[in-house]
N, C-alpha and C positions, 0 to 999 in steps of 0.2 A: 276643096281647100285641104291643106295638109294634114290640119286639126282633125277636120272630120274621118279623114281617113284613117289617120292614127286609131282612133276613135272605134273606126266602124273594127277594125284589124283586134282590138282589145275586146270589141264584143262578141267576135266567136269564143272567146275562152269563157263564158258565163258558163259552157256546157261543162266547166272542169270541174266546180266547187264554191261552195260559197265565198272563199276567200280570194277566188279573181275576179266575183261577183262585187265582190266589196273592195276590190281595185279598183273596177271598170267608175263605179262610182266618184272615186277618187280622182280617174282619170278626165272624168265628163266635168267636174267642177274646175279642175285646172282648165280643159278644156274653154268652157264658157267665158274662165276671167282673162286668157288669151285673145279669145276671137274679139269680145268687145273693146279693150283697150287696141286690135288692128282694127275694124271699122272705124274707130275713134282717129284714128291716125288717118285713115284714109277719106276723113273730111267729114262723117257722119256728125251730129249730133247725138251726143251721148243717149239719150231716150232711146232715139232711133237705131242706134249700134246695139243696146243692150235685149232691145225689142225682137230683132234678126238675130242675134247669137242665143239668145230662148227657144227662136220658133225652130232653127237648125240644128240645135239639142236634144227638143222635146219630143222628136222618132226615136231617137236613141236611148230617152229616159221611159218611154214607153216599151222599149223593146226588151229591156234589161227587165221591168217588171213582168212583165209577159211572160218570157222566159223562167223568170223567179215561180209564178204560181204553176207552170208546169211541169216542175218539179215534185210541187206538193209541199203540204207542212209548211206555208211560207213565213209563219209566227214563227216556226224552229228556226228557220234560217235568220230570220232579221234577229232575235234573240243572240243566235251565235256572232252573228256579221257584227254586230253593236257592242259584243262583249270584246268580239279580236279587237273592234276601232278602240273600246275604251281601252284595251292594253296595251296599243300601240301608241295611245295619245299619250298616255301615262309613261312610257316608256323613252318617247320624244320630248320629255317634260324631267328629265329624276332629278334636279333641285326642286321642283314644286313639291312633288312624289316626297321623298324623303321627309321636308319640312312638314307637308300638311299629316304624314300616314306618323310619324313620329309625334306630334301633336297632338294626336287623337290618340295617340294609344297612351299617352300619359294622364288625358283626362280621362279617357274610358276605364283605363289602368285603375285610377286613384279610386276613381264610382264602383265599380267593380269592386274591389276590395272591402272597402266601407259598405257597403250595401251585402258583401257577405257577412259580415259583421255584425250590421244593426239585425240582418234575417235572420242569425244565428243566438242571440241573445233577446228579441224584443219581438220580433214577429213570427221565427216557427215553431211551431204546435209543441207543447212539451210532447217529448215523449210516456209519459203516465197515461194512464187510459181515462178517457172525459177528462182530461186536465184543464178545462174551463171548468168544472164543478170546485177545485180545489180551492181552500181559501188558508189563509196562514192569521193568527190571531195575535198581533199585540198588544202586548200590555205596558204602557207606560205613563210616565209622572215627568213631572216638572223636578228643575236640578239636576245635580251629580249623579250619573250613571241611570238615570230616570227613563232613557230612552227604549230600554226593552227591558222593562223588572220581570218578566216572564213569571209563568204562574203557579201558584202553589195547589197541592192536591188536594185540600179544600173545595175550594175554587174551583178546581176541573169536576169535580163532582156536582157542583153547585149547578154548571155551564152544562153539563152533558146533560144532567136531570131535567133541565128546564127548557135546555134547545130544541125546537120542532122542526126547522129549518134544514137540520143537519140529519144525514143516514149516520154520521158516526165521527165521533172525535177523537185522534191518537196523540198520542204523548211522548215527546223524545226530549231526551235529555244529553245536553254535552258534557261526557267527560273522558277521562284518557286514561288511557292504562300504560305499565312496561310490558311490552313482548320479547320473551326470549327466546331468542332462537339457538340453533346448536353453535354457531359464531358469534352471536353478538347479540348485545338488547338494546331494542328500540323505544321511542315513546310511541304510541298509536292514539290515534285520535278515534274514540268510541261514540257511538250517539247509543243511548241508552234508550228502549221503546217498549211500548204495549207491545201485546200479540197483532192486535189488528191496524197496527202501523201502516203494514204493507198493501191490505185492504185497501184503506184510505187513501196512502200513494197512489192506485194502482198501478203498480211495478209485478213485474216477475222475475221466477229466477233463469237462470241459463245454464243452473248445473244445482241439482239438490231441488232445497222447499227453503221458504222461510216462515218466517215466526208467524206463529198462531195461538187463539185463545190458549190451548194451554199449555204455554207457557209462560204464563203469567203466575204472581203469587209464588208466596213461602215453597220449599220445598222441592222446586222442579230445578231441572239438572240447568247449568249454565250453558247457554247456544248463543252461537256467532252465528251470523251473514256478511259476508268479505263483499265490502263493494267491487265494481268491475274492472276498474284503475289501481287497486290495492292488490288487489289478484293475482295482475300482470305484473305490476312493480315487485312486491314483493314474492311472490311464490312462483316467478313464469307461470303463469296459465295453464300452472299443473291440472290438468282433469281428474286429479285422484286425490282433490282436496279433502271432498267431502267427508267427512266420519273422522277428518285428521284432529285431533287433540293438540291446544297450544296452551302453554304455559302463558298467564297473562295475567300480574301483579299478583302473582301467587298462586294464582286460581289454572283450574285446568277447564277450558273452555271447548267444548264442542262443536269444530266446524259444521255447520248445515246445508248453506246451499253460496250462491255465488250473484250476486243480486245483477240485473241486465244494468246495461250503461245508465244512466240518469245524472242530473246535476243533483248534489247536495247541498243542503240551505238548514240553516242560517251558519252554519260552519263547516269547514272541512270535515269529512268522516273517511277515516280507513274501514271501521266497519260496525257494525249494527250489534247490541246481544240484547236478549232478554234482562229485566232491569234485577233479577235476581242476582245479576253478577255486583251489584253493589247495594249492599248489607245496609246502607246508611238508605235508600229509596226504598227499602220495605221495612223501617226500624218507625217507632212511633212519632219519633220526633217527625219525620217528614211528611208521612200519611196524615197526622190529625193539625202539624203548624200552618194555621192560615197565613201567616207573615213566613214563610218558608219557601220565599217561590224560587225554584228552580228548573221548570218544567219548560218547554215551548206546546204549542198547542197546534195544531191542524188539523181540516174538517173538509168531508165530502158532502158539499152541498145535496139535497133531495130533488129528485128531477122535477119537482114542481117549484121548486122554493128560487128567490131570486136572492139579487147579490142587496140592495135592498132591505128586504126580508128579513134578512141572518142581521145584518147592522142593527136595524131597531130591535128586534129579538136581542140581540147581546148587549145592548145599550139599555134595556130596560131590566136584563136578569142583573148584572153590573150596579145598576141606578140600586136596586130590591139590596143586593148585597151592602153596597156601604153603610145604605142604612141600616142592616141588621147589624152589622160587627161595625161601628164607628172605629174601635180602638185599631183595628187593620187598615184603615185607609185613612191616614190625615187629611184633613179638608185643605189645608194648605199645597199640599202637594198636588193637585188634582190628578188624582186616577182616573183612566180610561183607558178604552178597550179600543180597537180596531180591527175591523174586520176586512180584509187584503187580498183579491185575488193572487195565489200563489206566483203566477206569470209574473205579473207585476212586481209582486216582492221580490224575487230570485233575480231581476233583471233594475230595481229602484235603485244602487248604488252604481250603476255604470251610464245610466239613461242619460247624465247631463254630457257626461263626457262622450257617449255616442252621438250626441245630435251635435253636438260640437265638429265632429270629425264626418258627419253627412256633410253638417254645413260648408265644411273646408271641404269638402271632396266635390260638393254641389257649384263652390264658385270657382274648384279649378277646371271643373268641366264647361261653367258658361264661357267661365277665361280661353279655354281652348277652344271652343265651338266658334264666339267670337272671332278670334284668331284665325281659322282658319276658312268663315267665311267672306273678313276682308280678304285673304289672298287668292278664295274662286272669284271674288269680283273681279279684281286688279285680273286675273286669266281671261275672267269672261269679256271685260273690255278687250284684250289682247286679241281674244281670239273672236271677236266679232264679226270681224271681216269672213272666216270664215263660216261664221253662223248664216251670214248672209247669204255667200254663194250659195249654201245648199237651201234657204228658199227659194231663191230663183232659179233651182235645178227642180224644186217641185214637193222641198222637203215639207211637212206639215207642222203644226205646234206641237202634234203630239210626238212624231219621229221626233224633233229636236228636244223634247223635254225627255224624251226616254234615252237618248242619248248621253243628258248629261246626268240623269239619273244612275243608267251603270257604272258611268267614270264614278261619279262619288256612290256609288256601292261597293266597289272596288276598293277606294279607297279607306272607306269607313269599315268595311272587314280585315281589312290588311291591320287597318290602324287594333280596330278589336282584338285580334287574333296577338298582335305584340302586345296589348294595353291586360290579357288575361295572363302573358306571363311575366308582365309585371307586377301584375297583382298577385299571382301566386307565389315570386319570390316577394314581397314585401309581408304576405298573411304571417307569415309567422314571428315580426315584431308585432301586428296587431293582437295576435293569439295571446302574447305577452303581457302587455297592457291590460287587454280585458280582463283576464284573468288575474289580476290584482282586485277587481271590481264584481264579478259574474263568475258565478260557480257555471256558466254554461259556455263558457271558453272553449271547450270541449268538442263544442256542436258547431262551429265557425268552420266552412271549408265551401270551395267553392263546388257547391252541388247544379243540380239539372236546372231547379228554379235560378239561379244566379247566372247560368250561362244564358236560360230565356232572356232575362234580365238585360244582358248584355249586349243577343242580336236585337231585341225590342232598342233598345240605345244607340246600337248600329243605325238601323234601319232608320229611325229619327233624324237622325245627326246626314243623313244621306240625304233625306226628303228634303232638308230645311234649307241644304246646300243647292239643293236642284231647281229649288222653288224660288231661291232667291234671287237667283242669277235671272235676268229679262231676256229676253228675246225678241229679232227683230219681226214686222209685221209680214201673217202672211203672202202680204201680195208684193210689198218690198217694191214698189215703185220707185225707180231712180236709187237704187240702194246701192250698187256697184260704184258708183259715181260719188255719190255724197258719204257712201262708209269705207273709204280710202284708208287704206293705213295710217297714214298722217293724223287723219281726223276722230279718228276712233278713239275718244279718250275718254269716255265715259260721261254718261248726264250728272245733273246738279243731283238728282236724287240718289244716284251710285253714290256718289263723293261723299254726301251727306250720311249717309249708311254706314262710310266707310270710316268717317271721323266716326260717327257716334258708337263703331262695335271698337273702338280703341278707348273712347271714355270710355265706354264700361269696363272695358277689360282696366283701365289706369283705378277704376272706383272699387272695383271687388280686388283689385291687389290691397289697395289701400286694408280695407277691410282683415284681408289673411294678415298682413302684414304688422295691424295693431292687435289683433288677437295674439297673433307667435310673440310681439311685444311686451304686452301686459303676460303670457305667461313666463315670459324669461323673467320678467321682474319679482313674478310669484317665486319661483325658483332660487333667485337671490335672496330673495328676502327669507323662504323657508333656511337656505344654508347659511341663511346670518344669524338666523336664531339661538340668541342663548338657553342653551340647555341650563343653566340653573350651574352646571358645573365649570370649577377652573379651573381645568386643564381638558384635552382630549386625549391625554396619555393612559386612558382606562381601559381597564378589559375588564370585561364582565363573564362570568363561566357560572351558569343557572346548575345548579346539583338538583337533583329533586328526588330527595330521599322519598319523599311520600308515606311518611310515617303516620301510623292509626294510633297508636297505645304509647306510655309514656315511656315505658323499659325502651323501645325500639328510639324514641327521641332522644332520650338522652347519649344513644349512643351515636346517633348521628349527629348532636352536637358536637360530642368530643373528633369524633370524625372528621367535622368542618374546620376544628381547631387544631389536628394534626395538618391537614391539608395547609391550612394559613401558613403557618409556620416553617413549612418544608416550601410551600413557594415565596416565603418573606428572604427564602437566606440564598435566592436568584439574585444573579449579577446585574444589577440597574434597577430592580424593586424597590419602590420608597416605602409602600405598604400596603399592608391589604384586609381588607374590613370583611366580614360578615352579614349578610339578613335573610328576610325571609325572600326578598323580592331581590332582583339586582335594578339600578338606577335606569329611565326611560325604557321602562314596560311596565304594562297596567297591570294591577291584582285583584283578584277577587273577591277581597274582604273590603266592602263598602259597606257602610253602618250607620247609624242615627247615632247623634252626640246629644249630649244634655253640659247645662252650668250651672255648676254649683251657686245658689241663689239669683240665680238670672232665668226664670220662667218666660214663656212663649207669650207672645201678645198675640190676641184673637187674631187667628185669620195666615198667622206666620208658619211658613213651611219648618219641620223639624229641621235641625242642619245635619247634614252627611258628611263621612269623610270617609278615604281611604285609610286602613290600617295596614302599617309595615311593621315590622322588628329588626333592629339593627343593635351590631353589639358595640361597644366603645369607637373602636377604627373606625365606620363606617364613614362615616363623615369626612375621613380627612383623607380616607383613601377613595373615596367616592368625587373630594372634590366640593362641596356642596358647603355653601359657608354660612357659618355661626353669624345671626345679626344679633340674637340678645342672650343674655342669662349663659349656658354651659350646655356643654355634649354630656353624653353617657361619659361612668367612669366604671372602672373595675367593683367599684362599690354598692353599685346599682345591679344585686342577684335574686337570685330568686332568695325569697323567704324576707326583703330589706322593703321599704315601701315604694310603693307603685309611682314611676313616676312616666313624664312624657316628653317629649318635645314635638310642637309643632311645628306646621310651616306657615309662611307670611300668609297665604292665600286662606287658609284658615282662620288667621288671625283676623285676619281681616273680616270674614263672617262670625267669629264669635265674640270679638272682643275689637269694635272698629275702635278707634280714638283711644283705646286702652292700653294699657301693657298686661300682657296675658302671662307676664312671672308670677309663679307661686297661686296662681286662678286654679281652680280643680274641674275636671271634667272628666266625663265617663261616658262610655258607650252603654245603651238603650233602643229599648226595641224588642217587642217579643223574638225578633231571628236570634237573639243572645244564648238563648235555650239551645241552638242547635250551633251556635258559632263557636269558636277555638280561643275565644275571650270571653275575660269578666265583667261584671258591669259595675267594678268598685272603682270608687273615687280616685284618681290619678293626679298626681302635683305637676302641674307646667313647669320643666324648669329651663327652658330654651323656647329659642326661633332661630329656624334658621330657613334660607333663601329658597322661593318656588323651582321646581324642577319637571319637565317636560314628558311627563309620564303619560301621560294621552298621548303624545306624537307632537311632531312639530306647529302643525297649524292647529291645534285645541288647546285651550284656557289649560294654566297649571291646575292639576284637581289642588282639593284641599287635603291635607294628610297627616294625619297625627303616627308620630313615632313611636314605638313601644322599646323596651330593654329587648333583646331577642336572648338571653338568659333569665329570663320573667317569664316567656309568654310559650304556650303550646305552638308549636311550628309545624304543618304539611310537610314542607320542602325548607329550602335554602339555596344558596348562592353566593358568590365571592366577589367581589371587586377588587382587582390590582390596579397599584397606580405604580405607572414606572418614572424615570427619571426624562426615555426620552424612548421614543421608536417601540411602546407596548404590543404593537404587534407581534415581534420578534421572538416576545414572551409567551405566545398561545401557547405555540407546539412543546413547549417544558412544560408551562402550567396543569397541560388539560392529560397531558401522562403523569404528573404526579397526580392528580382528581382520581383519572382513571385506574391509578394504581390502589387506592384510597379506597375505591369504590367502585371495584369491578362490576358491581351487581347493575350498576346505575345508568342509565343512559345520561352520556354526556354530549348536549348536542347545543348549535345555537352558540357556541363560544363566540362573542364579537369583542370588538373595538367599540367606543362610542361615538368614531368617526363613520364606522360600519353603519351602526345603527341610524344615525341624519343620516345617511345617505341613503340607508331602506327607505324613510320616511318621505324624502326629497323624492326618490324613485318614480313614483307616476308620475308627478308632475314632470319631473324631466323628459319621459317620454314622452308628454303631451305638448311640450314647448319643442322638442324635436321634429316630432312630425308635422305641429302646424308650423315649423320655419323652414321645416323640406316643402309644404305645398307651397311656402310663402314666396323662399329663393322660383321656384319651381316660379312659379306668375311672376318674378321680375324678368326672368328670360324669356317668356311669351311674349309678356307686355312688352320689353324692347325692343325684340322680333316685328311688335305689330306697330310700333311707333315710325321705326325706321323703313319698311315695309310702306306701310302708308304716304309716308315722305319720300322715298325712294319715287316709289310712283308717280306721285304726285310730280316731284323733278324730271321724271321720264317724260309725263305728258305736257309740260308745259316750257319744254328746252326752246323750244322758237319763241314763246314766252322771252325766256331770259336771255335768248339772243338776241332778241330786238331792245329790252331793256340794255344790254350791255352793249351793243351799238351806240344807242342814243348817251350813253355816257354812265350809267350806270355802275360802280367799282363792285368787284368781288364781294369785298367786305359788309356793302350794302345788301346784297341778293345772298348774302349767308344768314345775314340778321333776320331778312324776308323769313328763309325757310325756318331757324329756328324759333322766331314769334310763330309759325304755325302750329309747331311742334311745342311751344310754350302756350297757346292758348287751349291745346286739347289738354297737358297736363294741368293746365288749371282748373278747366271743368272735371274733369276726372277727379282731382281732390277734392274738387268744390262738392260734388256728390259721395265722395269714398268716406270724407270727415265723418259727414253726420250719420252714414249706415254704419263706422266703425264703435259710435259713439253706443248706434240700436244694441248692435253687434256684441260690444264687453257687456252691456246692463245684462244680458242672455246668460252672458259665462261669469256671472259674477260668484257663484257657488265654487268657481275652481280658482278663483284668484286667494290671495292673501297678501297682507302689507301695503296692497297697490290699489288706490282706489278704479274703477272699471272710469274715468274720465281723467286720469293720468295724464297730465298736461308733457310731461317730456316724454313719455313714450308715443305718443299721438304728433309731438314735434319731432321727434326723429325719422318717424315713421314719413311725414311729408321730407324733411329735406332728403332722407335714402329715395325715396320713389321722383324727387327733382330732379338730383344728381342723376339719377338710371334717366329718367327720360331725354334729361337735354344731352347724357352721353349718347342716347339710340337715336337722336336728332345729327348730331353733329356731323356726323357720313353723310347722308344727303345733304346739307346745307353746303361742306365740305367741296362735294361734287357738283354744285349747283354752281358755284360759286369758281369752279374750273370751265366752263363752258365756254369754247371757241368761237364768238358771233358771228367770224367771218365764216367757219365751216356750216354754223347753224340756215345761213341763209341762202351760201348754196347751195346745200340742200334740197332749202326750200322751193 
């Protein structure tokens, strides 16, 4: 016969290569589905034709092996021969190609990213040495600013003497200094330490030594350690730091050494000095005030002691103390201590928003996975017929499953390989984000574990494709005959598989889709927030003289009052106030308040407030409106009697149902001894409106105003209000400051549409990237709707040709397809509602204004995801609904 000959003619070339080896193969299946449809014709029954076209193959398929093991290595060859077929198939396919390898590499992409993320913040190893021994101590209280009262050097004496738990406990302290350089002066952010700080870290250095016992105590020369990002930044990575001498708030400080990489916690640090560089931590006040706390605390666990262990040990030294000094911890406020593995702590502000962004990175990988393994089905059905032939050529389950395991390994590295440079260009919006939240921002990058990670994902994503696809039986009786073209449309339990990977894909958009929801609404609602002030025409420009002694205050008063006055007589300035603090930023003077003939009832926390000083202007150039009684006047000076103004949120705790005119009250509290106020009786002569000095989404504090020509002032700051476009004002304003006060660093100059907008900030980025995964899963999901339907219309056209013979109208058979396409979108919300519902309860720490069961963002959220699906319907029904019966049935 012709066949065979052909045939036998293609089987001399087995001796050239495995790839005409992997012809001949090709040619023997064409082969065989020739000769039985000619016996077929030539009167056989089908059994019988198919029977004689096997047994007239099966020398030729034995011969072609035969040959293959004489070769040798026949594993290398089938390996290569099945890697050429899968590039060839894929090749003969690139709409499939393109759609599915683009697909993958967006979920691989998004996981990828995210999972370098969560690895580089929450799961790899600090770099300090035994950084599981590390623990970080706070100390906090209920109320205003209660959250970390950090501890006084009482106390750490108390905790160290008494701790068995611990090899050693160090003490750092936040505060900042001016750096001047030969061009310019900076502010620098200091962390003030023991000698055995770094012990305890353990860290080392990369250039020099660092601090050690002694340099502790009165009398030892002032020494820095430059962290390793302050280094670069500022000084290039001069190697010939060490021994350099810097001017820093007067003082002359001696570089040391140059600390290795590491994250810093609990604040920013440029760099490290022995605590001799401030006169005020080795002065009496601070060493013997138990109510003086300004210390942070951290501790190297003992290599017997557990985590455990150290808690009750601190809970019981703790418990011993308040009872010894009642007058230090009010029973009201409950004091307590906790004890925090460092890991933890340095990583507890980012943790909700990380599992957040797993969880969105987690559903648009099921969304894709999904997605792309209804379209291997929809292939696999296609290409059945030829599954078939090569059983009946002799293939086994295991050649055919290894077969379509290299296609989709091919394709699942392809998709990989695009899906990591997608995640590489995206890391550095995430680096951004984090780093609002995680001092380890730092350590984020896609390293060796993250690319493991990645082919571990591949290789998954391949299996699940391979495995899902069916295959026909190996003995395939009558399989030529009954798996026709025509007929190959897939079983009920494909179909089924293939609606329900479209729910799900329809229920996890739902989900992305009400998260990105509720946080655009947090978003709104944060930039709707009234700041307390009326107007946004403000600019604020923080001075920070940082005055110790009263000769140097007073001159930096009259200093802040040149400055007013030379920016009052700018073109479009309405006016411009004075204080110590500028409007929406926190201060460090928090305090116990007392009332005059209003004592505490058992059991009541003392009340706290924030203390500011402002001079007359403040208020009107700030914006911030008078509700009772009068502002400062020029009248209210030093040596006139002491007066106040509060604000509503104050009022409101000291004097509920009252009017707080002409009330007295005073700050109290043993911290008085060492604060920059008195603790004599002050007249209320005002209230005026809360203002947003925590930030946008925290409670106004409370805060009592002082005269700022009364009160000893740190620093200072200006507020202008202009008529219209204060922006325009910086660049005059902050060169007159500068010209005022060369000495000073003048930095931080905003607007107070700047500032809500710092405030607003992560949250924006987090309503961004979950409405990139979200848009992201409405194009999948539409992909896989129309997809589905498409198919679904492809295999059942004799279907709809014989309905639209028998009389059936267009319009009828469009309705057909999209109630199919309307009944998966319904189960799909029917299930997406209530995991979106799971879904906000989770993220409810990052919402604001918006309750997490939001009824019109949860109704938008369905009719966006309606509208998308019955548009991804509409094309097949469309084309269903064009189907020619009479072409359909000749055809047939």
């Amino acid at each position: 016969m012709r066949h065979l000959r052909v045939a036998l003619a293609r089987l001399r070339g087995l001796f050239a290569g495995a790839r005409e080896d992997d012809d001949l193969r090709e040619e023997l299946e064409s082969h065989l589905e020739l000769e039985t449809a000619e016996l077929i014709r030539r009167g056989l029954d089908p059994e019988t034709a198919r029977r004689q076209a096997r047994l007239a193959s099966g020398g030729l398929t034995q011969a072609a092996e035969a040959v293959r093991d004489q070769r040798g290595l026949p594993w290398i060859e089938n390996a290569m021969a099945d890697l050429r077929y899968g590039l060839r198939s894929l090749r003969r396919n690139p709409g499939f190609t393109a759609v599915v390898v683009i697909t993958l590499a967006l979920g691989i992409g998004a996981t990828t990213a995210i999972f370098s993320v969560v690895r580089g913040v929450l799961l790899k190893p600090l770099p300090h040495r035994d950084g599981d021994r590390l623990v970080y101590l706070r100390h906090s209280t209920d109320g205003l600013g209660g959250e970390n009262m950090l501890f006084s050097v009482p106390e750490i004496r108390d905790l160290r003497s008494g701790a068995r738990a611990f090899t050693y406990i160090a003490e750092y302290s936040p505060w900042d200094a001016v750096l001047r350089g030969d061009a310019d002066v900076a502010t620098v952010q200091v962390g003030l330490v023991t000698g055995n700080f770094f012990d305890v870290m353990g860290l080392s250095p990369v250039l020099g030594r660092l601090t050690r016992a002694s340099d502790d105590g009165p009398g030892v020369p002032p020494v820095t350690v430059l962290t390793h990002e302050f280094w670069i930044r500022r000084f290039g990575a001069d190697s010939s730091i060490v021994g350099r001498r810097l001017l820093m708030s007067g003082q002359t400080v001696t570089v040391i050494g140059v600390l290795q990489p590491a994250p810093y916690f609990p604040d920013q640090v440029d760099c490290f000095t022995n605590m001799v560089f401030s006169e005020h931590h080795l002065s009496a006040t601070m060493v013997e005030g138990r109510t003086h706390r300004m210390t942070e605390l951290i501790g190297r666990l003992k290599p017997s002691a557990t985590l455990d262990e150290a808690r009750t040990e601190i809970s019981t030294i703790h418990a011993q103390l308040r009872r010894q000094y009642p007058e230090a911890y009010d029973p009201g406020s409950h004091y307590r201590v906790a004890v925090i593995p460092f890991k933890q702590a340095i990583g507890e502000r980012a943790q909700l928003t990380l599992w957040l962004l797993i969880g969105v990175a987690g559903f648009i990988l099921v969304i894709s996975a999904a997605n792309v393994t209804s379209l291997t089905l929809m292939r696999g059905v296609r290409r059945g017929h030829e599954l078939v032939v090569r059983t009946a050529l002799g293939a086994g389950y295991g050649r055919l499953r290894r077969l379509l395991l290299v296609e989709n390994l091919l394709l699942a590295l392809v998709g990989a390989a695009l899906g990591l440079v997608i995640a590489f260009g995206g890391l550095e919006l995430l680096v951004r984000l984090v780093a609002r939240y995680s001092p380890r921002a730092a350590e984020i990058q896609l390293d060796r574990t993250v690319l493991w990670f990645t082919l571990g994902l591949s290789v998954a994503i391949a299996l699940l494709l391979s495995f899902a696809a069916s295959l026909p039986r190996e003995d395939a009786e009558g399989a030529l005959v009954s798996a026709g073209p025509s007929r190959l449309t897939g079983t009920p339990g494909k179909q089924r598989l293939q609606r329900g990977l479209v729910v799900a894909q329809i229920a996890v958009s739902v989900v992305l889709l009400a998260g990105a929801g509720l946080l655009t609404r947090t978003m709104m609602e944060l930039s709707a927030v009234n700041t307390g002030l009326r107007t946004e025409e403000v600019l604020t420009i923080p001075v920070p003289f940082r005055t110790t002694d009263s000769t140097a205050e007073a001159a930096a008063k009259q200093r802040l009052g040149e400055m007013a006055d030379e920016i009052r007589a700018l073109p479009g300035v309405v006016d411009v106030g004075i204080g110590s603090d500028v409007p929406l930023t926190p201060t460090l003077l928090n305090l116990e308040l007392k009332v005059e003939g209003k004592p505490l009832s058992l059991g009541q926390a003392i009340p706290r407030a924030e203390g500011r000083s402002v001079d007359p202007n403040y208020f009107r150039a700030a914006g911030i409106l008078l509700l009772r009684g009068r502002e400062f006047t020029t009248a209210d000076r030093k040596g006139s009697g002491q007066v106040a103004i509060i604000n509503q949120a104050l009022a409101d705790i000291l004097f509920p149902g009252e009017s707080p005119i002409d009330r007295h009250v005073a700050w109290t509290g043993d911290v008085l001894r060492f604060a920059p106020v008195n603790g004599d009786w002050r007249t209320i002569v005002g209230v005026v409106g809360n203002t947003q000095d925590g930030g946008l989404d925290a409670p106004p504090p409370a805060v009592m105003y002082m005269v700022f020509a009364q009160e000893f002032n740190y620093a200072g700051g200006l507020v202008v209000r202009a008529d219209s476009n204060v922006s325009a004002l910086a660049g005059a304003a902050t060169r007159i400051v500068r010209g005022l006060a060369p000495g000073v660093p003048i930095e931080k100059v905003q607007t107070v549409a700047q500032i809500k907008d710092q405030s607003v900030a992560p949250r924006r980025l987090n309503a961004v990237l979950v409405w990139s995964f979200g848009l992201l899963a409405l194009v999948i999901v539409a992909v896989g709707i129309a997809g589905v339907l498409a198919f679904s219309v492809s295999t059942r056209t004799n279907e709809i040709g014989i309905r639209m013979s028998l009389g059936a109208q267009p319009a009828r058979v469009q309705r057909m397809i999209l109630g199919e396409g309307g009944a998966l979108l319904g189960l799909g919300l029917g299930l997406g509602l209530p995991g979106a519902l799971l879904a906000a309860r989770a993220i409810r720490g990052l919402l604001f204004g918006v309750a997490p069961y939001d009824p019109t963002t949860f109704g938008i959220v369905a009719l966006v995801m309606a509208a998308i699906g019955l548009a991804a319907s509409w094309i097949p029904a469309l084309r269903a609904s064009r189907v020619d019966p009479v072409v359909t049935l000749r055809a047939q």
